[in-house]
N, C-alpha and C positions, 0 to 999 in steps of 0.2 A: 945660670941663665944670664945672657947678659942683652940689655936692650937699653937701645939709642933710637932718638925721634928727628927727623929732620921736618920742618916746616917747609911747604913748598909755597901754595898760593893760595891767599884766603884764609881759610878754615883747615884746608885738605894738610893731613901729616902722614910720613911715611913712617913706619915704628919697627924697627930693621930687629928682630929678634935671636939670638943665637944659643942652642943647646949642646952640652958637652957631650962627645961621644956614649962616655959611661954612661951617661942617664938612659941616653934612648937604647944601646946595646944591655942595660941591664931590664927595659923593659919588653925586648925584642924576646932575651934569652927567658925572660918569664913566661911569655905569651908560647913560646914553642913547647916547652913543658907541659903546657896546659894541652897543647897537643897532640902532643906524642901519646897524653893519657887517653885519648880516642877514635884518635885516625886508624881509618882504613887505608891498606896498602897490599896490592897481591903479593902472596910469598910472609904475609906477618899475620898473628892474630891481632886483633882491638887492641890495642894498648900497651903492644908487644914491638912497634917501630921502633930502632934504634935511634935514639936522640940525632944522631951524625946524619939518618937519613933523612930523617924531619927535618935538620936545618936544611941541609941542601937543596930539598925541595921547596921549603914554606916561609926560606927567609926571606927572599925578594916580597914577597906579598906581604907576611905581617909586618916589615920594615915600612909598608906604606903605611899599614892600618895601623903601626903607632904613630906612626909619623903626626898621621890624620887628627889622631888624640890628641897626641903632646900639643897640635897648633890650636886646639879648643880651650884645653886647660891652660896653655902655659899665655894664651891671648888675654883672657882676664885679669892674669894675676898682672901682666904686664903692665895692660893700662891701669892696673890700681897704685902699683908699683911708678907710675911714670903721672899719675893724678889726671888723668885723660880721658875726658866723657865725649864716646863716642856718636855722631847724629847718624847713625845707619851702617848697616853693613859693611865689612870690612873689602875691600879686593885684597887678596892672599896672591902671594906667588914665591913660591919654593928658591932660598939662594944655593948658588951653584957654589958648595967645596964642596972638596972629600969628604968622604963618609966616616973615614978614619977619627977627621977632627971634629966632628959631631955634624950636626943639622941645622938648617935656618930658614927661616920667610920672610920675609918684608911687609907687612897691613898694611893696603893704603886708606887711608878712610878720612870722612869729617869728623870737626871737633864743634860739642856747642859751641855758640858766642859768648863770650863775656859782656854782659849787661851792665851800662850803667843808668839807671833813670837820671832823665834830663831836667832840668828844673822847666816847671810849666809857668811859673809864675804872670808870666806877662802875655800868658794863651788867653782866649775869654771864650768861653761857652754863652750861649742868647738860650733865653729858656724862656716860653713861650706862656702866658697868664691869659688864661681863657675861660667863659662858661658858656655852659649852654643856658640861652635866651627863648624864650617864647617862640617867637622870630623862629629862633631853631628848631625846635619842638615842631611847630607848624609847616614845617618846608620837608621835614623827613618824613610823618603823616601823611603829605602828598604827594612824596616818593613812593610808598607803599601803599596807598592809595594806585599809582600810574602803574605801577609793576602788576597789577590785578585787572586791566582797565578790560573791558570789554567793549565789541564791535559792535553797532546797531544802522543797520543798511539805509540808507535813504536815498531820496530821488531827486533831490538836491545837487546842485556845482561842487566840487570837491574843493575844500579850504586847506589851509596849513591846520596840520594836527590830525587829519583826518587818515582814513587808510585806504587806498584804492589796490583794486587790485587788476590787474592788468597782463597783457600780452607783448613782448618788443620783439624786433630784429632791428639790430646794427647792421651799419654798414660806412667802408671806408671805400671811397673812390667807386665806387658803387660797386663795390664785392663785399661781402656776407663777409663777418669777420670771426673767429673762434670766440664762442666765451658772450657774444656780443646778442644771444636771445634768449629767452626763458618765455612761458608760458606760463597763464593763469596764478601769478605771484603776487601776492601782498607787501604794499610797501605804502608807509607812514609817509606823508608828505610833510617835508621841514626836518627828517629825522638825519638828514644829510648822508644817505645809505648808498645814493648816484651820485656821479659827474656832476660837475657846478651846475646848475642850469636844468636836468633834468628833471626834480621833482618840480624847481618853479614852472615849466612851463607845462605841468599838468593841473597847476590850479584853475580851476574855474570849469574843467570837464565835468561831464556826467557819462553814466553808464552807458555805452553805444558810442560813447565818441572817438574819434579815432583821430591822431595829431601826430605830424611830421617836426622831429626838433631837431637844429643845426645846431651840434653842440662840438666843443676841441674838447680831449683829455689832456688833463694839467701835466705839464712839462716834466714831472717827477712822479708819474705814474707807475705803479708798482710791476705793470705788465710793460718792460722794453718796447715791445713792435710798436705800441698804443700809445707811448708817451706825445705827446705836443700834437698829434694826427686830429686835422677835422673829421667828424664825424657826423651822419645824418641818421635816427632812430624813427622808426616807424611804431606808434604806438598806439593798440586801442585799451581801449578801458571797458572793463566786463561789471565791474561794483564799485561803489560809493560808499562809506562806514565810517559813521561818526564816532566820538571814545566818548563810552559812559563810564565814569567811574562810581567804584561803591562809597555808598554810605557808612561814615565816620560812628557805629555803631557798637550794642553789642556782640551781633552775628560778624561784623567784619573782627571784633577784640579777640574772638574764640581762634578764629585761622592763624593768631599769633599766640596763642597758649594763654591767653589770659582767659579765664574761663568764669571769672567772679569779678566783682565790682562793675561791670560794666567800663563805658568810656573812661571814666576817671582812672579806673586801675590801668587801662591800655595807657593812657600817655603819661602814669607813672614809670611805669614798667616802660618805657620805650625814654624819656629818659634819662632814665637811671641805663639802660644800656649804651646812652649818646655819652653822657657824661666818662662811664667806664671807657669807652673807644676815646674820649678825650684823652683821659688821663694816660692810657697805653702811649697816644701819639704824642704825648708829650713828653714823656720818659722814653720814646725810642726816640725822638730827633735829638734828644740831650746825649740818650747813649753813643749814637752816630756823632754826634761833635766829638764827646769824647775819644773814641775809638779813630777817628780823623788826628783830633791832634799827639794822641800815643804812638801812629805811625810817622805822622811828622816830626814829634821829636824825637823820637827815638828811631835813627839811623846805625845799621849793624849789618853785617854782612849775613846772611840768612844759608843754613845749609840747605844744598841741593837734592840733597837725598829725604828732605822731612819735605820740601816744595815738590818733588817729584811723588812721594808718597801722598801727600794731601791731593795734589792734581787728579790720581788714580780714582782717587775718592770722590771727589768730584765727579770724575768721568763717569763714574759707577751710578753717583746717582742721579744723573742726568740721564740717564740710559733707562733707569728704576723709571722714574717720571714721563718717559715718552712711552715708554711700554702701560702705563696708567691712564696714559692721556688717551691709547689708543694708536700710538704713533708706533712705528717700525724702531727695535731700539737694535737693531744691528745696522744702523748707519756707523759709519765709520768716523767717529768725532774723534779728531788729534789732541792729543794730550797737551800740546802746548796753546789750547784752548782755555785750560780751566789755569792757567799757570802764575798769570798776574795774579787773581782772584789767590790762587793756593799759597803765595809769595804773602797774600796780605794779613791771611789767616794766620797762614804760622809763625809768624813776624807780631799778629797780635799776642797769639796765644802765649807766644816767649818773653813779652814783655811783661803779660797780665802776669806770669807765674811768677817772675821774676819781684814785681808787686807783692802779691800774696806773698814769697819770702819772705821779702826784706820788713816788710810791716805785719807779719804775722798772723794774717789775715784771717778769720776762720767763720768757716761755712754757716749761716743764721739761721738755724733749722726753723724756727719760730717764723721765717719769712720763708722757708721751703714751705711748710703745710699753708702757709695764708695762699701763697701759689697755686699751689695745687688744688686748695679747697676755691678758685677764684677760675679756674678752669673747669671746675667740676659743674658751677653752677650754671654753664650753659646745659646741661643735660638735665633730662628729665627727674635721674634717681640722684641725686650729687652723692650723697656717701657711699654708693656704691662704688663709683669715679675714684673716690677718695681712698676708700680701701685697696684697689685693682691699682692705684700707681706705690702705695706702703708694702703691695704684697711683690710687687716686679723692678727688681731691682735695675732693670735697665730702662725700663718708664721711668724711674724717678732719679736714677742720676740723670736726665736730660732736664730736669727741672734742678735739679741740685745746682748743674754746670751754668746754668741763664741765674738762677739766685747770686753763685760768687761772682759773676759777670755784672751783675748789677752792684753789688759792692764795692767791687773795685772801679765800677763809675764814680759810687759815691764818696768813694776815697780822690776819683781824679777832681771832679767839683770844689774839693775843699783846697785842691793846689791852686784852681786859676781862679779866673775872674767868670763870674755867673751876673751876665745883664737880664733883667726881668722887660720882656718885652709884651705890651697890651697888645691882645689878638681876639679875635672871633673866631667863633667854631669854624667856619669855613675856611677863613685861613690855614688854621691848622691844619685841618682835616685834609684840604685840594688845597694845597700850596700852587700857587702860579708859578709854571716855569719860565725862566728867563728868555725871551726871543732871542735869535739869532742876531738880532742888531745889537741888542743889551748886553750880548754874552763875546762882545767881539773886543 
C-alpha cells in the first residue's frame, strides 16, 4: 500500500491511497470461490458452477465489493500509518488506472487542529462579592407576595397599580385598524402593557366612563403599518379593582412548602434559596468570563465538518423546543442559523479538551454527587433524584460534563488575574444593560 497526503487549504488533506494489483486480485479470486460453492446457475447443480463461469459472470461485481472493503480497511490503517486524525467524514473518490496495476482513491477530508494554549496571564476575570441583605429578603417577599395579589372591585377613580377592565376600538385616519380592539380585558394601569399614553390617560375613570385618547405608536413599533401613525382609541371602562395582597403569614408559608415554623422558617427557607441563586450567578458570569477569554486567546482554524455537525444539533433542538413550547417545529430554520453559536461551541469544546490533556485533568466525583445532590434538593423526595441520575447513565454524564467544565474554569482563574468587585444582590442578579449611547 502506498499513501501520500497533499495539504490543500486550512485543515482539509487529500490522502491519495494506492493498492497493488495482487492484493485486491487475490482477494477478488477468494471471494469467487466462496461462490462458486453456492450459486445458482441454469444448466448446473448448487455448487457444481465451473469457477471459469463464475468469474465471468461475478467478477465485475465482487471487483467493486472488494474494492468497497479494501477502501474501509485499508483508510484506517492509512491514517494511522500517516498519524492523521480525521474531524468528519472522508469524501472518497476512486483514481483512474488500470486494473492491471492495482486500485486507488483519494480521501478528502479534515484534519483536527493543532492546539497550543495561549498564555492568559495579562487576561483579568471581575468576579462579583455579594450578599443577600435584609433589604433583599424583603423586596423578594413582596415579589411573591404581588405574584399572588388579588382584585377587590371598588367604585372609586382608577389609580396607578390598580386593574381596570375595559372595552377599546382604534382607529387610524378614522378607519378601524387590525389588531386595534378587544373587549371586556383587564389591564393593570402603570403595568406599561399599552402605547405611551394609554394607560395614563385612564387614571382617574370610574366604572361607566367612557374616554377618547389621541395617542402616536412609537416609531419602532413591532407592527410595520402602526409604526410612528397617530392614533385615536375609543375606550370605556366596565370595572375598577384595587390589588390586595396577602398576608406575610403562616397560611401564605404553606403555598411555598414550608409547612412548620411558621413566618420564621419561610424567610429562612426563601433565603437560603436567594443566597444559592446568588452563588450560581456568580459562578456563571465568572464561567462566561472565562469561556470569553479561551475563545479570545485561543485563535485556530476550527473544522467545518464538527461546526456543521454541532449546527445540525442545534437545529434539532430548537425544533425540540418549539414543538414544547406549542410552536409548529417544521418551520424551515437554515442551518447557517445556529452556525456562529456551533463555531463557538466547538472551538470551546477543543480547547477545554485540549486543557484537560495537557494538565491532566480528572473528573471530581466528590463534586459530581454534591451536584447532583444540590439539584436534587428542589424536589420534594431529593434521594430519589439522587438515585434516578446514579442509576441513568446519560442523566449523569450531563452533570459529569458541567462538573469538568467547571474545573477547568477553575484551572483558567488560576492563569489570570481575578478582581473582587463589591456588588448587591440586585446587581448581580438584573445586571443593567448598557444603553445604546453607552454602548456606542
Amino acid at each position: 500500500m502506498q499513501v501520500s497526503v497533499d495539504s490543500t487549504e486550512g485543515l482539509e488533506r487529500k490522502m491519495t491511497v494506492e493498492l497493488p494489483a495482487e492484493q485486491v486480485n487475490t482477494a477478488v479470486e477468494k471471494r469467487l470461490k466462496e461462490i462458486a460453492r453456492t450459486v445458482k446457475m441454469d444448466g448446473f447443480r448448487p455448487g457444481k458452477v465451473p469457477l471459469s463461469v463464475v468469474r465471468k459472470r461475478y467478477t465485475g461485481q465482487v471487483r467493486d465489493e472488494v474494492f468497497g472493503e479494501l477502501i474501509q480497511s485499508t483508510y484506517f490503517q492509512a491514517l494511522s500509518q500517516e498519524k492523521l486524525q480525521p474531524a468528519g467524514e472522508p469524501s472518497i473518490k476512486p483514481l483512474e488506472i488500470d486494473p492491471q496495476q492495482g486500485v486507488g482513491y483519494v480521501a478528502t477530508f479534515e484534519v483536527m487542529p493543532e492546539i497550543t494554549i495561549a498564555d492568559m496571564s495579562d487576561k483579568v476575570i471581575t468576579k462579583a462579592i455579594a450578599t443577600v441583605s435584609d433589604a433583599d429578603l424583603d423586596s423578594m417577599i413582596e415579589k411573591l407576595r404581588s405574584q399572588r395579589t388579588t382584585w377587590n372591585e371598588v367604585e372609586r377613580a382608577a389609580q396607578d397599580g390598580d386593574q381596570v377592565t375595559l372595552s377599546f376600538k382604534g382607529f387610524i385616519d378614522g378607519e378601524a385598524f387590525d389588531g386595534g380592539s378587544a373587549e371586556n380585558v383587564p389591564l393593570v394601569l402603570g403595568s406599561n402593557s399599552m402605547i405611551d399614553g394609554f394607560e395614563a390617560g385612564l387614571v382617574g375613570c370610574k366604572a361607566g366612563d367612557k374616554k377618547t385618547l389621541e395617542l402616536k405608536f412609537p416609531d419602532n413599533y413591532r407592527v410595520e403599518k402602526l409604526a410612528g401613525k397617530e392614533s385615536t382609541f375609543e375606550v370605556e371602562v366596565s370595572k375598577v379593582a384595587e390589588p390586595v395582597l396577602p398576608e406575610v403569614d403562616e397560611e401564605f408559608a404553606k403555598i411555598f412548602g414550608v409547612t412548620e415554623g411558621g413566618v420564621e422558617a419561610f424567610q429562612k427557607e426563601i433565603r437560603s434559596n436567594m443566597e444559592r441563586e446568588l452563588e450560581e450567578k456568580i459562578s456563571a458570569n465568572v464561567k462566561q468570563q472565562a469561556m470569553d477569554i479561551l475563545v479570545e486567546s485561543n485563535s485556530f482554524d476550527v473544522p467545518g465538518a464538527l461546526i456543521r455537525q454541532e449546527a445540525q444539533a442545534l437545529l434539532q433542538q430548537a425544533k425540540a423546543n418549539m414543538a414544547q413550547s406549542g410552536q409548529s417545529s417544521q418551520i424551515d430554520l437554515p442551518l447557517s442559523l445556529f452556525e456562529g453559536q456551533a463555531k463557538r461551541r466547538v472551538q470551546l469544546g477543543l480547547v477545554m479538551g485540549e486543557i484537560i490533556k495537557q494538565h491532566n485533568i480528572e473528573l471530581d466525583q466528590d463534586r459530581v454527587r454534591a451536584k447532583v445532590e444540590q439539584f436534587a434538593q428542589s424536589y420534594e423526595m431529593p434521594q430519589e433524584v439522587v438515585d434516578y441520575y446514579y442509576s441513568n447513565k446519560q442523566q449523569l454524564a450531563g452533570v459529569e460534563n458541567v462538573v469538568l467544565e467547571d474545573q477547568v474554569v477553575d484551572w483558567i482563574t488560576q492563569q489570570v488575574k481575578v478582581e473582587e468587585q463589591n456588588s448587591t444582590f440586585e446587581e448581580v442578579m438584573n445586571p443593567k444593560q448598557p444603553s445604546d449611547q453607552e454602548s456606542e
